[in-house]
C-alpha positions, 0 to 999 in steps of 0.5 A: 267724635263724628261730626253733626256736618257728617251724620247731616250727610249721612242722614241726606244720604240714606233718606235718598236712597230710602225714597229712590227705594219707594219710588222705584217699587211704586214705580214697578207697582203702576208700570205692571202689565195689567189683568183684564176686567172680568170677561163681558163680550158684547152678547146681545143677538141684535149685534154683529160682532166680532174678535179681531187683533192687529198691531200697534204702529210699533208692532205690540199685538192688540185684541179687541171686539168690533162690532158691525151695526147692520144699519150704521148712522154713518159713524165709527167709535173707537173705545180707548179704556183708562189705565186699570180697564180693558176692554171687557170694563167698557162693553156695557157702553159698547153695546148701548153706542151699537144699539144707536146706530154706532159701528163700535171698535173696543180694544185692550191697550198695550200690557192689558188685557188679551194685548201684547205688551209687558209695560204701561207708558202712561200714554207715551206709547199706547197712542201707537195703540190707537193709531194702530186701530185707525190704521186697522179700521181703514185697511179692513173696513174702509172707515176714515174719519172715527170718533174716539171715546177714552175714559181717564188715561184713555181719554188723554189718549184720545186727545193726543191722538186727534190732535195727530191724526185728521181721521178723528173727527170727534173726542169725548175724553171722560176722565 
């Protein structure tokens, strides 16, 4: 006769591993590198600008769009996308912040889209990503302070970032 005490365990046990089972699969499921939005350059024959690619303060290969403003206000936006989007989802805004005088650097984070990268961190490492475009912008364009625009996982992001780095002048975190 087996004993209630040991089916107990046995049932304990296999609810475990049944639901170590689930959350290594949702685990897989949301850390998967991830496609970019459909393409959406930022075409529009009033702007400069252009492809660029540099690295994560780690090293991870970054791609992105930065466009110029002719006539700049003086300020620099840094677009850091959420944890579903790439830089193709934010261009519409890309375009609107250029066209109010804002020069506008839109990039895919690690394991999205044109970057390099297998594995989202939740922000654990795509701050490197951010840092890497600071980093980017003041080598190649002489730019020191930037404001940082993140929408949902990007927005956390940016929070982390400026609360790192005395470049980020200003943050607007959506989402």
């Amino acid at each position: 006769m087996v004993r209630p005490a040991l089916l107990g365990r046995i049932g304990a046990a296999l609810t475990a591993a049944a639901l170590a089972l689930v959350g290594w699969r949702g685990s897989t499921f949301l850390l998967r590198r991830r496609q970019p939005d459909p393409h959406n350059p930022p075409w529009d024959p009033n702007l400069d600008w252009d492809t660029t690619h540099f690295p994560a303060r780690d090293g991870v290969p970054l791609s992105g769009w930065f466009i110029s403003h002719p006539i700049p206000n003086g300020w620099t936006l840094v677009i850091v996308p959420g944890h579903n989007g790439s830089r193709d989802g934010d261009t519409d805004q890309a375009i609107t912040l250029a066209q109010a005088g804002f020069s506008v650097l839109l990039f895919d984070l690690r394991a999205h889209g044109g970057s390099g990268g297998e594995q989202v961190t939740f922000g654990a490492r795509e701050h490197l990503d951010v840092l890497g475009a600071l980093d980017w912008l003041a080598e190649k364009w002489d730019i020191g302070q930037v404001g940082l625009v993140g929408f949902s996982m990007g927005a956390g992001i940016a929070l982390r970032v400026a609360a790192e780095d005395a470049r980020v002048a200003a943050v607007v975190a959506d989402g």
